[in-house]
BAFI-3210 file (N, C-alpha, C; in Angstrom, 3 decimals, decimal comma, padded with zeros to 6 digits):
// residues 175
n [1|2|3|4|5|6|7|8|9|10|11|12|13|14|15|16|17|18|19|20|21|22|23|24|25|26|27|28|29|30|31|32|33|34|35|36|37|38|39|40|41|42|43|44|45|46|47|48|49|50|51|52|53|54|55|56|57|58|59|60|61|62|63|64|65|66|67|68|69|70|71|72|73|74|75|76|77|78|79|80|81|82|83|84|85|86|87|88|89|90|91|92|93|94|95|96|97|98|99|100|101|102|103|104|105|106|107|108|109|110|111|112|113|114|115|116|117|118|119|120|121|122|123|124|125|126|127|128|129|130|131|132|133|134|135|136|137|138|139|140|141|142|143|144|145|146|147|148|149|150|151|152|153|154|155|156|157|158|159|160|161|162|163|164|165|166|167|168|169|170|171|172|173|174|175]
n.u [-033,727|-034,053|-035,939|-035,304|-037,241|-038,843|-041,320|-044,965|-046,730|-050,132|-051,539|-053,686|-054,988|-055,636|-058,882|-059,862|-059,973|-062,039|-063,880|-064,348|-064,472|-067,651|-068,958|-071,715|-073,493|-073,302|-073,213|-073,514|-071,464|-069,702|-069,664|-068,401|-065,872|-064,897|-064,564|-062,831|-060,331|-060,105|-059,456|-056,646|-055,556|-055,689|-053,806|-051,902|-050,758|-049,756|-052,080|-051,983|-051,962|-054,245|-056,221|-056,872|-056,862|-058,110|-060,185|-058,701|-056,154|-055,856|-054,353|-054,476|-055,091|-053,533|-053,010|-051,526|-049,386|-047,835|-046,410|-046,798|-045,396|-042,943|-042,515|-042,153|-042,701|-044,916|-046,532|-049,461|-051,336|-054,718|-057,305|-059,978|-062,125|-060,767|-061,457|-064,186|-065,064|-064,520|-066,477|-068,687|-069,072|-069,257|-066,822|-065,880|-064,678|-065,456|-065,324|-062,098|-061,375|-060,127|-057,572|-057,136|-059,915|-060,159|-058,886|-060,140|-062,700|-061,987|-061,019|-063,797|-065,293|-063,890|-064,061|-067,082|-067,142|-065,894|-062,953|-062,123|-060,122|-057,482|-054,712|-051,064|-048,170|-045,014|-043,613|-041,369|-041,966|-041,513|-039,006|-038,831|-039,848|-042,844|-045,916|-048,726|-051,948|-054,326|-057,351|-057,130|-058,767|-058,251|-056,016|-055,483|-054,793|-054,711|-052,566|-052,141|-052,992|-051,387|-049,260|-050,530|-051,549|-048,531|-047,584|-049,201|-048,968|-045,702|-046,234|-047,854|-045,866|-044,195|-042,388|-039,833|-039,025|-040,839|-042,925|-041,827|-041,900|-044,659|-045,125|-043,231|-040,785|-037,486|-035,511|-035,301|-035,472|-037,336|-039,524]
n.v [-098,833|-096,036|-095,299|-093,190|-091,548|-090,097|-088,840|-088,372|-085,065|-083,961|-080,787|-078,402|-076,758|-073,409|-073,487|-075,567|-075,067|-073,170|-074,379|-075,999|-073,737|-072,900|-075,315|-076,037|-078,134|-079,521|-079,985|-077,637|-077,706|-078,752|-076,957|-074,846|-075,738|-076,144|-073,445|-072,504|-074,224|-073,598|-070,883|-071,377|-072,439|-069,655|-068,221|-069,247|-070,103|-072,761|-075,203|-074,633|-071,959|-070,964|-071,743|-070,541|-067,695|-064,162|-061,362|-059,247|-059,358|-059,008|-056,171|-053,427|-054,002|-056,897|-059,949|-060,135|-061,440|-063,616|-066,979|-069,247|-071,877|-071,340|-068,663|-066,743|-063,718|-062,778|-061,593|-061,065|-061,201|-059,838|-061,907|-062,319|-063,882|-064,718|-061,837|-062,379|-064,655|-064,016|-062,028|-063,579|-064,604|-062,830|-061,194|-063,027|-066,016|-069,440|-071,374|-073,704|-077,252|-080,561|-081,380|-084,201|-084,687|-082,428|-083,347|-085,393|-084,852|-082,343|-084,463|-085,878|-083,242|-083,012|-085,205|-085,238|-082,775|-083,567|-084,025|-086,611|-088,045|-089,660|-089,726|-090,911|-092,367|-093,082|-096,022|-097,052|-100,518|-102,551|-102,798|-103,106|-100,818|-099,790|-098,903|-096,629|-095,932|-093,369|-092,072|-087,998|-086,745|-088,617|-087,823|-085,581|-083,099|-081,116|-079,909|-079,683|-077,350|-075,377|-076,097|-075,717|-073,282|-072,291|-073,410|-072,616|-069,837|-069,954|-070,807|-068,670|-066,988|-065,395|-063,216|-064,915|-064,341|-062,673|-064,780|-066,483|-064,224|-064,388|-066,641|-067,355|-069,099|-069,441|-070,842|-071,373|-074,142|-075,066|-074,147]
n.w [-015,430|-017,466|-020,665|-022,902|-024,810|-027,604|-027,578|-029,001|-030,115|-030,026|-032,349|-032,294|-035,110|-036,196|-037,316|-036,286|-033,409|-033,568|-034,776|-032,272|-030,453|-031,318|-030,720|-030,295|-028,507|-025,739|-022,544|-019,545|-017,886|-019,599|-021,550|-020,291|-019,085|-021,910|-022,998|-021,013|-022,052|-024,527|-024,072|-022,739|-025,229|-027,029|-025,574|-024,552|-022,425|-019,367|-018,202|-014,959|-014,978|-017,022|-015,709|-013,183|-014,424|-014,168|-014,540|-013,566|-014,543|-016,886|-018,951|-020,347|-023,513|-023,239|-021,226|-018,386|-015,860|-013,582|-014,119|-012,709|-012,342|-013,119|-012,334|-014,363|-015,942|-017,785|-021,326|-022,782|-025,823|-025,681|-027,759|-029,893|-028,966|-026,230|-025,125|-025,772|-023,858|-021,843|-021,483|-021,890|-019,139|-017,496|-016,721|-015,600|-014,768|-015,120|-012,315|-012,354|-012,559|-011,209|-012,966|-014,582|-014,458|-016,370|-018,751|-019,271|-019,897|-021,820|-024,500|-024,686|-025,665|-027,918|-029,277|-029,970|-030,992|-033,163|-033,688|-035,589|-037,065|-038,249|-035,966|-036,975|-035,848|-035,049|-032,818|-030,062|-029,128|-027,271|-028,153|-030,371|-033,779|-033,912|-035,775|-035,375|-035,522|-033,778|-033,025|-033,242|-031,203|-028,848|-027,874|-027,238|-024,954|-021,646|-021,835|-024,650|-025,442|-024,814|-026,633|-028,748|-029,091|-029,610|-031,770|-033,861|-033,602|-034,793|-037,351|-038,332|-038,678|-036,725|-034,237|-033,003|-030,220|-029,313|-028,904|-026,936|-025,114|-024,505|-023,759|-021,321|-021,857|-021,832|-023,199|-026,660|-027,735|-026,433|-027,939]
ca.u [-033,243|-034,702|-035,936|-035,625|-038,030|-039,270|-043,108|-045,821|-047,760|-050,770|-051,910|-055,074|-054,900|-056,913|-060,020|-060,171|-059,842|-062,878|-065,062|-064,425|-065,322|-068,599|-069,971|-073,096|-074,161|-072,812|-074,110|-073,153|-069,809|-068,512|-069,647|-067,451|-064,660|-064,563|-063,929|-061,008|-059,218|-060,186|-058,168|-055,151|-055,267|-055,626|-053,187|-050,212|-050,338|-050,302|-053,161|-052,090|-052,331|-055,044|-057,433|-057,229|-057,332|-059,061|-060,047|-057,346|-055,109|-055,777|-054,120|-055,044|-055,180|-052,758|-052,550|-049,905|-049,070|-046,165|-046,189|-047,189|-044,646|-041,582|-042,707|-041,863|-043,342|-045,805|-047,658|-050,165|-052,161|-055,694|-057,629|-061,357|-061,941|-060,249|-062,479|-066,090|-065,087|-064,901|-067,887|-069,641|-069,343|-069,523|-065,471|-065,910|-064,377|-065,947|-063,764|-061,941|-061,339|-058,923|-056,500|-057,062|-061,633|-060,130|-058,873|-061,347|-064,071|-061,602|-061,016|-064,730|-065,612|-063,131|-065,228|-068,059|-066,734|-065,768|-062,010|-061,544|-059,172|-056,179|-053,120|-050,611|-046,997|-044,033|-043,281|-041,738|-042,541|-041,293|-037,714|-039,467|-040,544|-044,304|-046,450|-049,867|-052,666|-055,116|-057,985|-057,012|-059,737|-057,518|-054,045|-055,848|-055,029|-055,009|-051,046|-052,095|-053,582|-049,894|-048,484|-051,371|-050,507|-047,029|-047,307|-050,325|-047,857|-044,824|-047,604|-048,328|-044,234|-044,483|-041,119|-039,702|-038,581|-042,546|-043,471|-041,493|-042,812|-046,102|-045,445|-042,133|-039,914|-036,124|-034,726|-035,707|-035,236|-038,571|-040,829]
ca.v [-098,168|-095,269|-094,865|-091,735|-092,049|-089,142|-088,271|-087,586|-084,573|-082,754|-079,333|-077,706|-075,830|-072,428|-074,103|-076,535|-074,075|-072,024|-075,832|-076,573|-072,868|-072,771|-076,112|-075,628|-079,506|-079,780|-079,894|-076,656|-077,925|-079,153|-075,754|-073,966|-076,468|-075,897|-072,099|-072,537|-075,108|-072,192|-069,636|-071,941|-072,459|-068,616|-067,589|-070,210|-070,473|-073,687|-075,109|-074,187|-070,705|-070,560|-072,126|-069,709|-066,313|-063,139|-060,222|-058,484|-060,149|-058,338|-055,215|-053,104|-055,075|-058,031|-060,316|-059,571|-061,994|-064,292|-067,976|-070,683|-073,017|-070,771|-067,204|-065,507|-062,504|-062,729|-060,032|-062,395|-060,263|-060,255|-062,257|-061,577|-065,053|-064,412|-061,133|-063,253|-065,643|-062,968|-061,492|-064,702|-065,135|-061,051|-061,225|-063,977|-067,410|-070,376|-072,630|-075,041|-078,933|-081,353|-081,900|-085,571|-084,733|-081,492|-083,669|-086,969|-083,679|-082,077|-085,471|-085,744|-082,437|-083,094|-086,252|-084,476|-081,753|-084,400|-084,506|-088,423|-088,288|-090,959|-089,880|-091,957|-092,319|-094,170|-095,812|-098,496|-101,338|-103,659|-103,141|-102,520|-099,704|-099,972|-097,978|-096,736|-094,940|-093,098|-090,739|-087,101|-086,297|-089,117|-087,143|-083,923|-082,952|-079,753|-079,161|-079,377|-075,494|-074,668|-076,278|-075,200|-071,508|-071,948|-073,898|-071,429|-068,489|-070,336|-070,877|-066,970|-066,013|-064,511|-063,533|-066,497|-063,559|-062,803|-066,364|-066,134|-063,527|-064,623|-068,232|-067,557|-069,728|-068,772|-071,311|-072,067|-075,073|-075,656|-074,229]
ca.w [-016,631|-018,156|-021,676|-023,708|-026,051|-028,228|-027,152|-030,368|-029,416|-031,549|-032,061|-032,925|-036,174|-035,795|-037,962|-035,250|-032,503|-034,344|-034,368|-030,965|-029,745|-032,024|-030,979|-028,825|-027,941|-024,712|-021,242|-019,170|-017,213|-020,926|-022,240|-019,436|-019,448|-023,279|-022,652|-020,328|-022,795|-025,542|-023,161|-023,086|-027,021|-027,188|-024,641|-024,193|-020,394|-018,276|-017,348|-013,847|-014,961|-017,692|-015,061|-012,634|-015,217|-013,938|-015,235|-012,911|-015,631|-018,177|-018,569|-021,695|-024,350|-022,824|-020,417|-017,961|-014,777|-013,561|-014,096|-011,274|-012,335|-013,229|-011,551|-015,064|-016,311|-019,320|-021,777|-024,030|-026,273|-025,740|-028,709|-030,078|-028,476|-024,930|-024,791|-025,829|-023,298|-020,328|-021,657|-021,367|-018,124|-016,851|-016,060|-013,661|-015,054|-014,124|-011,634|-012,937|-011,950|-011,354|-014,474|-014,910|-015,256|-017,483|-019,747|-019,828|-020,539|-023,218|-024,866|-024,804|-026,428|-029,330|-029,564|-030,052|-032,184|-034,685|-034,132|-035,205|-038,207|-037,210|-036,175|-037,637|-035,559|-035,131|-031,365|-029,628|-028,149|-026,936|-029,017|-032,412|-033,621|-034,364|-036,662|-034,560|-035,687|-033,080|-033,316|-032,706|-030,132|-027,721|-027,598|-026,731|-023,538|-021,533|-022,354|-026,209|-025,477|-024,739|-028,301|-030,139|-029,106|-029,948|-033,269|-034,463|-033,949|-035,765|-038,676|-038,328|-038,624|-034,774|-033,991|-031,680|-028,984|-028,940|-028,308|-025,569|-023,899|-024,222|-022,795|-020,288|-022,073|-021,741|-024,581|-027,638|-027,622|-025,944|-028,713]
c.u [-034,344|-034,838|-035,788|-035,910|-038,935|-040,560|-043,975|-046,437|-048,553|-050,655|-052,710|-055,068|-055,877|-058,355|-060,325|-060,401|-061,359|-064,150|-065,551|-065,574|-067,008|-069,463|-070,630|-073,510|-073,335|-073,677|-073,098|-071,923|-069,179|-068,420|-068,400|-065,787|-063,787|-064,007|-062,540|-060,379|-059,424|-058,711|-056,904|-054,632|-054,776|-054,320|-051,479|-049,782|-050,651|-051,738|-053,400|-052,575|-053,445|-056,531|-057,615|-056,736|-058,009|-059,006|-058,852|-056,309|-054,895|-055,421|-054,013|-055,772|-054,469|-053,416|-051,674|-049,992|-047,710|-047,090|-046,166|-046,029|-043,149|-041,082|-041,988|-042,854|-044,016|-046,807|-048,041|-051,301|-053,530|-056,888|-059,021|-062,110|-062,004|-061,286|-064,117|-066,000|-065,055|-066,200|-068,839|-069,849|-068,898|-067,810|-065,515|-065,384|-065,057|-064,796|-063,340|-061,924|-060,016|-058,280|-056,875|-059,020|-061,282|-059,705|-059,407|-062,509|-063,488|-061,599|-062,289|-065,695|-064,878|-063,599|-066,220|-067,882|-066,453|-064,325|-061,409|-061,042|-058,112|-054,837|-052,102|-049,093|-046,241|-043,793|-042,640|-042,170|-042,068|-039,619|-037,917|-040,029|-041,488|-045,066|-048,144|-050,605|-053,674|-055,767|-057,532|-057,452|-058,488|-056,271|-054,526|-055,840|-055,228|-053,452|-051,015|-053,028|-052,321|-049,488|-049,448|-050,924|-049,000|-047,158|-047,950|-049,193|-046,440|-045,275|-047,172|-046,532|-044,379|-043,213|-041,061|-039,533|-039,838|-042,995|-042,981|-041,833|-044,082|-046,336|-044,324|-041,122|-038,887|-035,773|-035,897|-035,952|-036,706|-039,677|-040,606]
c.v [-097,259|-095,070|-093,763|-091,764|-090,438|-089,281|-087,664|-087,026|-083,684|-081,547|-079,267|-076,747|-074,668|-072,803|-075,091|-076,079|-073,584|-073,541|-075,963|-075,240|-072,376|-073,637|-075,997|-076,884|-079,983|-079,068|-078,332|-076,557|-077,804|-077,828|-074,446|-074,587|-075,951|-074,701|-072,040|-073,093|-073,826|-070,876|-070,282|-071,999|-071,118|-067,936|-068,409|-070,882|-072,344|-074,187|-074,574|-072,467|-070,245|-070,608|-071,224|-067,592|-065,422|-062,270|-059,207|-058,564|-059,248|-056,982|-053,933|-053,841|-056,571|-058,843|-059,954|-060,696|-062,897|-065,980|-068,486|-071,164|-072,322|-069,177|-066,581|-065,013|-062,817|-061,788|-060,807|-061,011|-061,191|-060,457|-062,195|-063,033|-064,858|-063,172|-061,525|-063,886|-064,817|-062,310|-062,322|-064,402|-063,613|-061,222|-062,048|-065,420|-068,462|-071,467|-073,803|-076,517|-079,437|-081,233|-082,840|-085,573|-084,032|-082,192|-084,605|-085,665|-083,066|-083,323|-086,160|-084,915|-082,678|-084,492|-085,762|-083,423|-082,649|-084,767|-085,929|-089,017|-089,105|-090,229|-090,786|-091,379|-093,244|-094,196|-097,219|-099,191|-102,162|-104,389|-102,858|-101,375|-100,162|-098,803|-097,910|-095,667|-094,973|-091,950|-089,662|-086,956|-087,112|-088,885|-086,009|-083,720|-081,491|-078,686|-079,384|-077,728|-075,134|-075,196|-075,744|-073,675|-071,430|-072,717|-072,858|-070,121|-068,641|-070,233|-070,092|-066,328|-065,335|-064,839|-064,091|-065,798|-063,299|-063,810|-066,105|-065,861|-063,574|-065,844|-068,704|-068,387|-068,971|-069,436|-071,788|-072,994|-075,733|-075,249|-074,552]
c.w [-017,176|-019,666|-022,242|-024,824|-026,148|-028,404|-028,399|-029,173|-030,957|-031,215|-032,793|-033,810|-035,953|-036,498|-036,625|-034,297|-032,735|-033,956|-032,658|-030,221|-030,320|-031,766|-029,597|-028,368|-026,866|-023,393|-020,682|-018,559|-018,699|-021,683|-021,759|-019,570|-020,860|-023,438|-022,564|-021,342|-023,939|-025,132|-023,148|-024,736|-027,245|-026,088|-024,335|-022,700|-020,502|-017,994|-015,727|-013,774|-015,951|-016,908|-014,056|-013,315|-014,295|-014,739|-014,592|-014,066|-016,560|-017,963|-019,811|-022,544|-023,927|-021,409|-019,958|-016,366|-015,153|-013,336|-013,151|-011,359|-012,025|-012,712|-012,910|-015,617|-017,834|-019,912|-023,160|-024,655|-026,428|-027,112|-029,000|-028,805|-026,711|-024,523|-024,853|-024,604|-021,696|-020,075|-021,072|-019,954|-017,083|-016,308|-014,861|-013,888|-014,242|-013,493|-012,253|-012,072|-012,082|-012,757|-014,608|-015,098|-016,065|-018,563|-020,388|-020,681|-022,055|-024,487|-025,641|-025,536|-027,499|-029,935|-030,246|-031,497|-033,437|-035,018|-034,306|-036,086|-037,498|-037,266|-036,541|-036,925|-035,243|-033,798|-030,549|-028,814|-028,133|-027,651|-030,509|-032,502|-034,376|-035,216|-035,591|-035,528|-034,226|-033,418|-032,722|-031,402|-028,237|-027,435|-027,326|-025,458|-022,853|-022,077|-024,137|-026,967|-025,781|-026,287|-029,027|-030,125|-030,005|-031,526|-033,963|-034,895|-034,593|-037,029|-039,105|-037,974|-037,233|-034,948|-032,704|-030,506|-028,294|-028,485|-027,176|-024,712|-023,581|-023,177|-022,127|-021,034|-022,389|-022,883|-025,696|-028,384|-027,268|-027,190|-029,745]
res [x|x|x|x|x|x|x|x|x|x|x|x|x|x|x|x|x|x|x|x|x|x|x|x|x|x|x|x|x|x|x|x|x|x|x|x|x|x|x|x|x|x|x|x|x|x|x|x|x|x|x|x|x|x|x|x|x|x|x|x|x|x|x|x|x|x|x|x|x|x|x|x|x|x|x|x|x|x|x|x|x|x|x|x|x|x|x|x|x|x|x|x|x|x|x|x|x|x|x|x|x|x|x|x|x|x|x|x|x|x|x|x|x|x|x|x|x|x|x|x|x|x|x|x|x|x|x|x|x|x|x|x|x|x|x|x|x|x|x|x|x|x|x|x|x|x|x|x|x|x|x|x|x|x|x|x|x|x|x|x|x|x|x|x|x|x|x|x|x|x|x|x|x|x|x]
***
């Protein structure tokens, strides 16, 4: 039997976004790591697709490529952020890693950064529904780039047709 049970997820308010990319006490992988998850916050993609970025990508001011997962077409405008972060590293991204170290390392930097206010949600278990709190920093994963994009720009009135096209989604339903 399958449950269908309604999933808490966070998102990174742009103040938080701004912490994370500002904090310098990290070793040189966590410093690079930290980037990439930056570029997903800033951009909306996948990790499948934020991790392998180029400068090819960029095409004026935008992003412009097609989606790994769903092969659709996307035009993400490029953010002060997304341009530092190419700079950094002379248009050359550093490679990414597995998914499952990208997010023990993200998890880790939001440690660090200080995110360890308690989430507080409702879930069950076991037939009851339970009341949980957990620190932020441990629900951060690499697919909380993708909601932070999309909540940020709900925030910021972005018309929903724009979202869209920034992060492939056909229904609306998904953001």
């Amino acid at each position: 039997r399958i449950r269908n049970e309604d999933l808490f997820f966070v998102y990174l308010t742009e103040r938080e976004i701004a912490r994370i990319y500002y904090f310098n006490d990290l070793t040189k992988r966590e410093d690079e790591l930290k980037d990439l998850f930056i570029l997903g916050c800033m951009t909306g993609l996948r990790f499948s697709d934020y991790s392998h970025l180029s400068i090819r990508n960029i095409v004026g001011d935008n992003i412009q490529m097609l989606t790994k997962k769903t092969k659709a077409k996307v035009c993400i405008p490029v953010t002060r952020y997304v341009k530092e972060i190419f700079a950094k590293y002379n248009n050359c991204l550093p490679k990414a890693c597995c998914i499952q170290y990208f997010n023990k390392v993200v998890k880790d930097i939001c440690k660090k950064v200080g995110l360890i206010e308690l989430v507080t949600y409702e879930r069950e278990v076991g037939g009851e529904i339970v009341t949980m709190s957990i620190p932020k920093y441990k629900l951060i994963t690499s697919h909380t780039a993708r909601r932070t994009f999309i909540t940020n720009c709900i925030i910021d009135n972005i018309p929903e047709n724009r979202i869209k096209s920034c992060t492939g989604h056909k229904s609306s339903e998904c953001l």
